[in-house]
C-alpha positions as CSV (number, residue, x, y, z in Angstrom):
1,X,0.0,0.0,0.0
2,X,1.0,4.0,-0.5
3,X,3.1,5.5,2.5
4,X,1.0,8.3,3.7
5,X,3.6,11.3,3.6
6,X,3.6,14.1,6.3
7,X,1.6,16.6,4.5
8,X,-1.6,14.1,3.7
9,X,-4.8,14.7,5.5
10,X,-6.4,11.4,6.9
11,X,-10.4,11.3,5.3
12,X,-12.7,12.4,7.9
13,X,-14.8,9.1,7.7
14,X,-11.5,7.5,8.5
15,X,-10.8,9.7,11.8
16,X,-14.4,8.8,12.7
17,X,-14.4,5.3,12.7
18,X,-11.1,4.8,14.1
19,X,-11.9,7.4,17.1
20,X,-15.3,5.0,17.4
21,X,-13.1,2.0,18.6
22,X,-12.3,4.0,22.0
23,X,-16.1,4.2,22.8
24,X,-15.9,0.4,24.1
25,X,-12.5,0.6,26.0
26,X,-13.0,3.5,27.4
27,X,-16.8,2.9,28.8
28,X,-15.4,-0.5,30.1
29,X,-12.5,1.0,31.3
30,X,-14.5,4.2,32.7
31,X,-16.8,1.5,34.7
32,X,-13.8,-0.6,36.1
33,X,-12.2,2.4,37.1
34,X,-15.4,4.3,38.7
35,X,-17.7,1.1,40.3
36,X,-15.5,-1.8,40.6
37,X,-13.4,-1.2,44.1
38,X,-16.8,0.1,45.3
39,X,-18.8,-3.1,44.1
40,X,-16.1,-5.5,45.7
41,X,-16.7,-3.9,49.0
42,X,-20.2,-3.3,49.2
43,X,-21.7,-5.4,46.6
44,X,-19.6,-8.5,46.4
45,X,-18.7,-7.9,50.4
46,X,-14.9,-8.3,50.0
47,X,-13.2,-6.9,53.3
48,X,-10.9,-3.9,51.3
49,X,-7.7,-4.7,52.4
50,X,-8.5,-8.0,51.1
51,X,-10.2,-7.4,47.9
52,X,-7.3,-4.8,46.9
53,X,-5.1,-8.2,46.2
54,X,-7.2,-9.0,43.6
55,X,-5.7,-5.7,42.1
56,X,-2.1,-6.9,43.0
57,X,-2.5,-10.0,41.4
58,X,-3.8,-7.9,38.6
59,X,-0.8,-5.5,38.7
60,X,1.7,-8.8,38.7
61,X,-0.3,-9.9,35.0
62,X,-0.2,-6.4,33.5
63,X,3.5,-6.5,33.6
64,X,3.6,-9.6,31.6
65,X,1.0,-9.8,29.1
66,X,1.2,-5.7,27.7
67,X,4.8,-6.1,26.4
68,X,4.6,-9.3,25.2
69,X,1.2,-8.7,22.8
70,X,2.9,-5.5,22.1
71,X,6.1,-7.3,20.4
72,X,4.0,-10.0,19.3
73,X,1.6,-7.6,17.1
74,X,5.1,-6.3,15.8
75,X,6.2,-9.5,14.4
76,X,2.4,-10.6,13.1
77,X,2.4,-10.9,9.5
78,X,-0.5,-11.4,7.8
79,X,-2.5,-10.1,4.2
80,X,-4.6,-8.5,6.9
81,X,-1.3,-6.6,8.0
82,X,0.3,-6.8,11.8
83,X,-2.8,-4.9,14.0
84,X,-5.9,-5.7,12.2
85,X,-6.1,-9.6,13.1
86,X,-6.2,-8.7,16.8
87,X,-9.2,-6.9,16.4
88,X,-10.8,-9.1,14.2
89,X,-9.9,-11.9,16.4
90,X,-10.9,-10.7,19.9
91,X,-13.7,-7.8,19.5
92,X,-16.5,-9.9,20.1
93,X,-14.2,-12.4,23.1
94,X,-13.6,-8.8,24.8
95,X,-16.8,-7.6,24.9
96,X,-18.5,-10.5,26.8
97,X,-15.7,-10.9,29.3
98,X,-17.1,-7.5,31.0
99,X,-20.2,-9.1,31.8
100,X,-17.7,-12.1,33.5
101,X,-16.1,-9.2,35.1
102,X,-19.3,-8.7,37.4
103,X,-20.6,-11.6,37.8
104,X,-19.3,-12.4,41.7
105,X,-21.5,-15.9,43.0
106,X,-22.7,-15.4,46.3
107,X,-20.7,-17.4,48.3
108,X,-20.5,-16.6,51.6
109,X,-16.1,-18.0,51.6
110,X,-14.1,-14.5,51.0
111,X,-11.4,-16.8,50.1
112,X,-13.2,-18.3,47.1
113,X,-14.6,-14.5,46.0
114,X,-11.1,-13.2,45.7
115,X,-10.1,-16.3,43.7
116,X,-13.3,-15.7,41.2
117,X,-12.7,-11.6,41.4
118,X,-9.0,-12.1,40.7
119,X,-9.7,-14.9,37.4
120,X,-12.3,-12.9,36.2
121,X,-10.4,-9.4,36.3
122,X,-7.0,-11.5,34.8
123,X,-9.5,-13.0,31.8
124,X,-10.9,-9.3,30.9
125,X,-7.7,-7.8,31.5
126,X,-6.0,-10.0,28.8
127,X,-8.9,-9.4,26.3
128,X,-8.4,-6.2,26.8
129,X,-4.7,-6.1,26.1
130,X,-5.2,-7.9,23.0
131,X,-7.5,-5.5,21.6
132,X,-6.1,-2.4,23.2
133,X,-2.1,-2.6,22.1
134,X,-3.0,-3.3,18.7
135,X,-5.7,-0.7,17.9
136,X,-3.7,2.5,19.7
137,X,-0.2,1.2,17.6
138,X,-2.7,2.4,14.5
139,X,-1.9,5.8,15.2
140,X,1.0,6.4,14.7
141,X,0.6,4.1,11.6
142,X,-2.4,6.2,10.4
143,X,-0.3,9.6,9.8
144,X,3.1,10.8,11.2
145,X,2.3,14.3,11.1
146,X,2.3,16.3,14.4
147,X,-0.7,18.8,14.2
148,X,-2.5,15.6,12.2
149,X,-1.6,12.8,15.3
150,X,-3.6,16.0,17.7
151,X,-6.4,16.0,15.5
152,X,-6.7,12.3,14.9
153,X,-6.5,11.4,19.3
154,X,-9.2,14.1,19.6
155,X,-11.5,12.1,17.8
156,X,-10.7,9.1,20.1
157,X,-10.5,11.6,22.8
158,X,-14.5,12.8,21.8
159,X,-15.5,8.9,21.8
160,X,-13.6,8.1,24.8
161,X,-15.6,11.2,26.6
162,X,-18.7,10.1,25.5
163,X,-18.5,6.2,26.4
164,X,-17.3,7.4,29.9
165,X,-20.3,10.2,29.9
166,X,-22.7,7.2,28.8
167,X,-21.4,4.4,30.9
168,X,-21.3,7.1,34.1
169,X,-25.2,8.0,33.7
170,X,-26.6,5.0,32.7
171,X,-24.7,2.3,35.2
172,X,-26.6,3.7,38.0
173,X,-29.8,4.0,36.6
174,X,-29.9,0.4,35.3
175,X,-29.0,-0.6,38.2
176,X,-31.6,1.2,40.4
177,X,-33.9,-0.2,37.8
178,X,-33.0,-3.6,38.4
179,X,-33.1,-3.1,42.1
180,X,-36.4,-1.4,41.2
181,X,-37.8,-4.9,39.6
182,X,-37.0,-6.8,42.6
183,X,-33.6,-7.6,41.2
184,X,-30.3,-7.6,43.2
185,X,-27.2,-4.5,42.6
186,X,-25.0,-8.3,41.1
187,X,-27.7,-8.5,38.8
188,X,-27.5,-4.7,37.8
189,X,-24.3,-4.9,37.3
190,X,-24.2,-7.7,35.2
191,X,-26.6,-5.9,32.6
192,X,-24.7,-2.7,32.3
193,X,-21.3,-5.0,31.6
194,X,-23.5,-7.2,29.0
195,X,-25.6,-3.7,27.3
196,X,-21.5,-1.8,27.3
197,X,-19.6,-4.9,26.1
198,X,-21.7,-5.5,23.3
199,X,-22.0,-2.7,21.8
200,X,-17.9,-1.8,22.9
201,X,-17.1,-4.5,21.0
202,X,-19.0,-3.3,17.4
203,X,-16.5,-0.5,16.7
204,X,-13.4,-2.6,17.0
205,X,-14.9,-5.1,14.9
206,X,-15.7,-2.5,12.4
207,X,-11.9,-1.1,12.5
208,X,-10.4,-4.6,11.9
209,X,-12.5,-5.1,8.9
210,X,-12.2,-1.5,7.0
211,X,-9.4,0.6,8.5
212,X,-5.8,-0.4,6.0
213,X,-2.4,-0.6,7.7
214,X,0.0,1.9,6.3
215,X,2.9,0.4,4.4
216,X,6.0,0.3,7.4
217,X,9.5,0.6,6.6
218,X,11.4,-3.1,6.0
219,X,12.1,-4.3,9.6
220,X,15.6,-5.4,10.4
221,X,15.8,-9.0,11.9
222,X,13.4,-9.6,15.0
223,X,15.3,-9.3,18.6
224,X,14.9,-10.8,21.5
225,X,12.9,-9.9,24.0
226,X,14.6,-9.1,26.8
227,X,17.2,-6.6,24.5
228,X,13.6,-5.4,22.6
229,X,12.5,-4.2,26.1
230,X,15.8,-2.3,26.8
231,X,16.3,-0.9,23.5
232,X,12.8,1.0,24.0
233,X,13.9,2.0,27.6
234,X,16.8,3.6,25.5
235,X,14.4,6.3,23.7
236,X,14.7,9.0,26.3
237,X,11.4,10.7,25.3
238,X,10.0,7.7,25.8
239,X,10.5,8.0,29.2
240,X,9.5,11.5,29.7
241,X,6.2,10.2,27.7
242,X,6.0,7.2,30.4
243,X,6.4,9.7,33.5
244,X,3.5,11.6,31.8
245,X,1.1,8.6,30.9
246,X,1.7,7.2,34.4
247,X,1.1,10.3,36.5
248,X,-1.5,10.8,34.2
249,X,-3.5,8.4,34.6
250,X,-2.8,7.7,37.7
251,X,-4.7,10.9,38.7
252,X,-7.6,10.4,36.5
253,X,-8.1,6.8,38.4
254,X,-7.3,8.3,41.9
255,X,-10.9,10.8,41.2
256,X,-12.3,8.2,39.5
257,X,-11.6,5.6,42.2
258,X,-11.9,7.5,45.4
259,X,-15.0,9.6,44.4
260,X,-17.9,7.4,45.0
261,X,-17.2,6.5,48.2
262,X,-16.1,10.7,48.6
263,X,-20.0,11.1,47.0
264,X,-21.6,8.3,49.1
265,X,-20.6,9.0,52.6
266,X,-19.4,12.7,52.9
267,X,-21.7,14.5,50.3
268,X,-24.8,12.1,50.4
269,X,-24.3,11.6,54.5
270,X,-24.5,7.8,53.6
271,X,-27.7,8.1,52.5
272,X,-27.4,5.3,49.4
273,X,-30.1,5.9,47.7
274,X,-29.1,10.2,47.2
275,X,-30.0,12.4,44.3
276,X,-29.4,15.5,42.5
277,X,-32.4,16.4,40.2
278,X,-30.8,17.7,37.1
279,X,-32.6,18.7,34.1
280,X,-36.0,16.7,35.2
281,X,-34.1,13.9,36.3
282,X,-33.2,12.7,39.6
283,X,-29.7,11.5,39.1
284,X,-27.2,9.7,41.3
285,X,-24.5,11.8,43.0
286,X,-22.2,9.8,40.4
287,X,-24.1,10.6,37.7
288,X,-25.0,13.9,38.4
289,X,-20.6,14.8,39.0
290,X,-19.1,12.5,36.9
291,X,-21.9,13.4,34.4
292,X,-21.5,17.1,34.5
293,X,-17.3,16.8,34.4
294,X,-17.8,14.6,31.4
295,X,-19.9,16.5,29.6
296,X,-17.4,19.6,30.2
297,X,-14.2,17.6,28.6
298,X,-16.3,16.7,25.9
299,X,-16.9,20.5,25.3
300,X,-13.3,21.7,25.2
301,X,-11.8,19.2,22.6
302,X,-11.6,21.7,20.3
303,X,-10.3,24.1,22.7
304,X,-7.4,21.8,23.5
305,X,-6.9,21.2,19.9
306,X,-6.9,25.1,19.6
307,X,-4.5,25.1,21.6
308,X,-2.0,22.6,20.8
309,X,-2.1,24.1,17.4
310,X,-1.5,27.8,18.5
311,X,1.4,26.7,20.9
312,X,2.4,23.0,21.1
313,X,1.1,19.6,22.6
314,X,3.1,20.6,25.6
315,X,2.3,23.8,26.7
316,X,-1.3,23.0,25.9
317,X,-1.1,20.4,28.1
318,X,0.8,21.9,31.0
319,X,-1.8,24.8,31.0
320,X,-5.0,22.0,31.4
321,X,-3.0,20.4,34.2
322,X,-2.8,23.4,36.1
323,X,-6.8,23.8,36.2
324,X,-7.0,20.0,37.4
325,X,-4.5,21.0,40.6
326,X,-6.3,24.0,41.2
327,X,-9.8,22.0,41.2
328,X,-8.1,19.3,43.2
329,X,-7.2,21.4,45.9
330,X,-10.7,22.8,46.0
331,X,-12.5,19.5,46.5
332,X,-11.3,19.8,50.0
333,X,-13.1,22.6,50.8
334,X,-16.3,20.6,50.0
335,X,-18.6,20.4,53.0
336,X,-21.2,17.4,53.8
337,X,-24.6,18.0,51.7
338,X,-22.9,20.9,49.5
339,X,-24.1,20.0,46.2
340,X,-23.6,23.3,44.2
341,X,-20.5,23.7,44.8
342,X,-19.7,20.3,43.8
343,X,-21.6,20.5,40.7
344,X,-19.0,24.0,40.0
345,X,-16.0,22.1,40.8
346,X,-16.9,19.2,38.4
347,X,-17.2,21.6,35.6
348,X,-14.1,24.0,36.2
349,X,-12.5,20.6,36.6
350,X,-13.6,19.4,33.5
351,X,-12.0,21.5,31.7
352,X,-8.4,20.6,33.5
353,X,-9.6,16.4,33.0
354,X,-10.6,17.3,29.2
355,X,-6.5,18.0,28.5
356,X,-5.6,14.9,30.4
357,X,-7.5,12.7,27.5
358,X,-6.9,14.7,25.0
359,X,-3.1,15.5,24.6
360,X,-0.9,12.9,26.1
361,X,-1.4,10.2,23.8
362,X,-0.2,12.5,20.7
363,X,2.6,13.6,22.3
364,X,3.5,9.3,23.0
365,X,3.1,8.9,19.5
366,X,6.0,11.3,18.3
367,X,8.4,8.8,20.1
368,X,8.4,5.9,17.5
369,X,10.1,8.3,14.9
370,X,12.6,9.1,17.9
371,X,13.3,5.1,18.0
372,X,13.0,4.6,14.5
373,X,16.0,7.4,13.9
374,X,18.0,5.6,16.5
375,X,16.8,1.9,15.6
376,X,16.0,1.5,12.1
377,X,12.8,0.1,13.2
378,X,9.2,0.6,13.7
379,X,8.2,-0.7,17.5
380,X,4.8,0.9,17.5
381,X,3.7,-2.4,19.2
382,X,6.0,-2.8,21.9
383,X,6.0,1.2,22.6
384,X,2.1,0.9,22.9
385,X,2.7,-2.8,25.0
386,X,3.8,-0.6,27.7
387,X,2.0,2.5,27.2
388,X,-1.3,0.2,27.7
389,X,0.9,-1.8,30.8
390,X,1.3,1.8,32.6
391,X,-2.5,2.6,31.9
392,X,-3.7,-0.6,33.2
393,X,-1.0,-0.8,35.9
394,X,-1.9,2.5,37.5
395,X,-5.7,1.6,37.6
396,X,-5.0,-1.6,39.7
397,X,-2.5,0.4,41.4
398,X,-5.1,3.1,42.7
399,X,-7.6,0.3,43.0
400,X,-5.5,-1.5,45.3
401,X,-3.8,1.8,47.4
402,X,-7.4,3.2,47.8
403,X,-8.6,-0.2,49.4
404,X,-5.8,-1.0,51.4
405,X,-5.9,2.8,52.6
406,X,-10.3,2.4,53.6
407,X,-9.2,-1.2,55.3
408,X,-6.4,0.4,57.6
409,X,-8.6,3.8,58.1
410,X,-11.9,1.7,59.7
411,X,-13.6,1.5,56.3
412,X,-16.8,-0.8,57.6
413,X,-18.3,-2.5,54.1
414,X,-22.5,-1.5,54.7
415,X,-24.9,-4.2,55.5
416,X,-26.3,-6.0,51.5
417,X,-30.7,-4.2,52.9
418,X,-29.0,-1.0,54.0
419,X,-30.1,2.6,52.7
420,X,-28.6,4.7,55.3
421,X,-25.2,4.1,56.2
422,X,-22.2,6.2,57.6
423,X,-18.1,5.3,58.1
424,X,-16.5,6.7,61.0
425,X,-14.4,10.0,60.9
426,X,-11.3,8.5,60.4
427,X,-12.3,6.8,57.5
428,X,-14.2,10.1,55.9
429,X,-10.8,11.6,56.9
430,X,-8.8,9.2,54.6
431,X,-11.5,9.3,51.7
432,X,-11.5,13.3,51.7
433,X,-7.3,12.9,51.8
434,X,-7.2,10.4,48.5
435,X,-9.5,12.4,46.4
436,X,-8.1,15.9,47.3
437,X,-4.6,16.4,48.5
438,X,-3.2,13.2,46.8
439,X,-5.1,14.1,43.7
440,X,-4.0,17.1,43.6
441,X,-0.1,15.9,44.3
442,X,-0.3,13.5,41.2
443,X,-1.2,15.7,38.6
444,X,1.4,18.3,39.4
445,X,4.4,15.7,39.0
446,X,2.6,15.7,34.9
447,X,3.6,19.2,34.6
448,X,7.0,18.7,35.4
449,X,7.4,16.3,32.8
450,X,5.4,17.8,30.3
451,X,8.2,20.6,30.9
452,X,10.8,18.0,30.7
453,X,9.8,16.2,27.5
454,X,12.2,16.5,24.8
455,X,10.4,16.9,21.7
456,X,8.4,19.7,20.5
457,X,7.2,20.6,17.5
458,X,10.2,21.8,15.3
459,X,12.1,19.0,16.3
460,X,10.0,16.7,15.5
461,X,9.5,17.7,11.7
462,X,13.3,18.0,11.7
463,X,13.4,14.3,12.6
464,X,10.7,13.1,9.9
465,X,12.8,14.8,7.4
466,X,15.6,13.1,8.1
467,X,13.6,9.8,8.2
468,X,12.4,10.8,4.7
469,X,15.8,11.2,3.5
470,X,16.7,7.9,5.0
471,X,13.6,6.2,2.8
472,X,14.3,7.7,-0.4
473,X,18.2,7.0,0.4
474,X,16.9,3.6,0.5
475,X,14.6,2.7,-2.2
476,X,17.3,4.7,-4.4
């Protein structure tokens, strides 16, 4: 196939549909990240300090399966090309494991939950892998130009907003529906992961079957993969980009972790069954905050993409970061019942959040030119292997931080009939501390290495231009 040179323009249908596929991951993801520490405890009635070892175990697999599907969808060949067979392959596999993902028996041995929590999270998490890694190496496949790469993540960034905006709003309300019907919160859960994973899983399908690999440069003989790992710890923007992702993300899953219980027992007073009306509807306190904080991102896409034009990816992104802190801070100041002026801070913080999707994965993809200058090769799998390891990684790692800190602060799991239930001061002490001062600690180490990170736009075009001289050298 033709090599798509750095001036070319991808087709807007193209943008569409490949920005599509991160409606499923992220509304899965977005679900995990929000509900699942909080069903364990209170749902599935996992003592915390115990149930965050199903997210240790989880942790231990990350770090083996991400790099290895990484190289491996490097090596694939195929007439379908090296990324599309995944997603052909696993769509459909991933999108039913989320319904495995919450489907806990009731058995009253915590011993044998954990096991069945911990196989089911390992199962989704490898589906996951194998769709994920493959589908975000497309990228920087798809185009290698700078302002292009922006444009092309803010459509994923828009679908990624609006699965998390979806799966945020609806979850509760199926589930209250359910519970409505004389149905059980397992049961509610289990229809949200079936309702998300299927229709997650038709994008990706989609993408496997229309979107063409770009043509690659000829690959030099495969490595192993021990020397394959430390040849991409050997890209120093890399690790400025992996500083970035991981502090990144880390923050993102510390709000996204921490604030339901934050909602549930120091705004709502415990009261479990809590609403905001909003618009004619009487939404949860997690639909109504997360709802209104999506909505915001969604909003300023184009003001992000504005902006990284005008300046660069960096500054852009340093500037969004500095609202999130700001908004962190504030949270603090939140008192019990004070629903305005948590409704203001989730839209002032939305605006912070909306950078953190939007802008760090184009400024990761400008490192496989780096490597292939250095290398000679084009590692977009194994780069994106641990890209989607560090995502992952820091989710379990929140998951199982934010658990082990509710266990050791008196965190009390509420009775399966209750509707009015409070935690003792100490533990609203350590819930106010994760989601405020910690929060607010993470995202300022992303600024620094924004600043840090090496390559901005000029150099970047300087080092595509001596990549194109390389190619022409070579097919001379």
């Amino acid at each position: 196939m033709t090599k798509i040179n750095s001036q070319m323009r991808l087709p807007f249908w193209l943008k569409l549909l490949y920005g599509s596929g991160d409606w499923g991951i992220s509304s899965i993801g977005m679900m995990r990240s929000i509900f699942y520490a909080i069903y364990l405890t209170d749902v599935v009635g996992l003592e915390p300090r115990l149930a965050s070892f199903g997210a240790l175990v989880g942790i231990v697999w990350d770090a083996i399966n991400d790099p290895i599907i990484g190289i491996l969808s490097d090596r694939l060949q195929t007439r379908w090309g090296r990324r599309r067979p995944f997603l052909l392959w696993f769509a459909i596999p991933f999108g039913l494991s989320f319904v495995i993902l919450w489907s806990a028996p009731d058995w009253d041995s915590q011993a044998a939950l954990l096991t069945y929590v911990t196989l089911a999270f390992m199962l989704a998490d490898t589906l996951q892998t194998l769709i994920s890694v493959p589908f975000l190496s497309l990228t920087p496949e798809l185009t290698p130009d700078y302002d292009e790469r922006t444009t092309l993540t803010s459509f994923r960034s828009f679908f990624q907003l609006v699965g998390a905006l979806s799966v945020v709003i609806a979850a509760p309300l199926i589930v209250d529906m359910v519970l409505s019907s004389g149905g059980t919160q397992q049961q509610g859960f289990m229809l949200v992961g079936a309702i998300f994973g299927g229709i997650g899983a038709i994008p990706l399908l989609l993408i496997g079957i229309f979107v063409r690999e770009t043509s690659t440069p000829e690959q030099m003989e495969a490595m192993p993969f021990r020397e394959t790992l430390r040849e991409a710890w050997g890209n120093i923007p890399f690790r400025f980009a992996v500083g970035i992702h991981m502090l990144n993300w880390s923050a993102v899953d510390m709000v996204a972790v921490s604030f339901p219980y934050f909602l549930l027992y120091w705004v709502a007073q415990g009261d479990l069954l809590a609403s905001i009306p909003i618009l004619g509807l009487d939404l949860a306190y997690e639909s109504a905050f997360f709802g209104i904080l999506m909505s915001v991102c969604i909003l300023f896409i184009p003001f992000w993409l504005r902006m990284a034009r005008r300046w660069d990816k960096r500054r852009a992104y340093m500037l969004g970061m500095s609202i999130w802190v700001l908004m962190a801070l504030s949270i603090y100041t939140i008192p019990p019942a004070g629903t305005m002026q948590l409704l203001v801070i989730a839209a002032f913080a939305g605006i912070g959040v909306s950078a953190a999707y939007t802008l760090p994965d184009s400024l990761f993809a400008d490192v496989i030119e780096w490597d292939e200058l250095r290398t000679g090769r084009r590692q977009e799998g194994i780069f994106y292997g641990i890209r989607t390891l560090i995502r992952k990684l820091t989710g379990a790692l929140v998951i199982f931080i934010t658990l082990q800190a509710l266990g050791w602060s008196g965190y009390i799991s509420p009775p399966e009939d209750a509707l009015q239930f409070t935690q003792s001061d100490s533990a609203l002490q350590m819930i106010r501390l994760l989601v405020s001062p910690l929060g607010a600690t993470i995202v300022s180490g992303t600024i620094i290495f924004a600043w840090l990170f090496p390559l901005t736009r000029e150099k970047h075009n300087r080092i595509q231009s001596m990549l194109e001289k390389r190619r022409n050298r070579s097919t001379d």
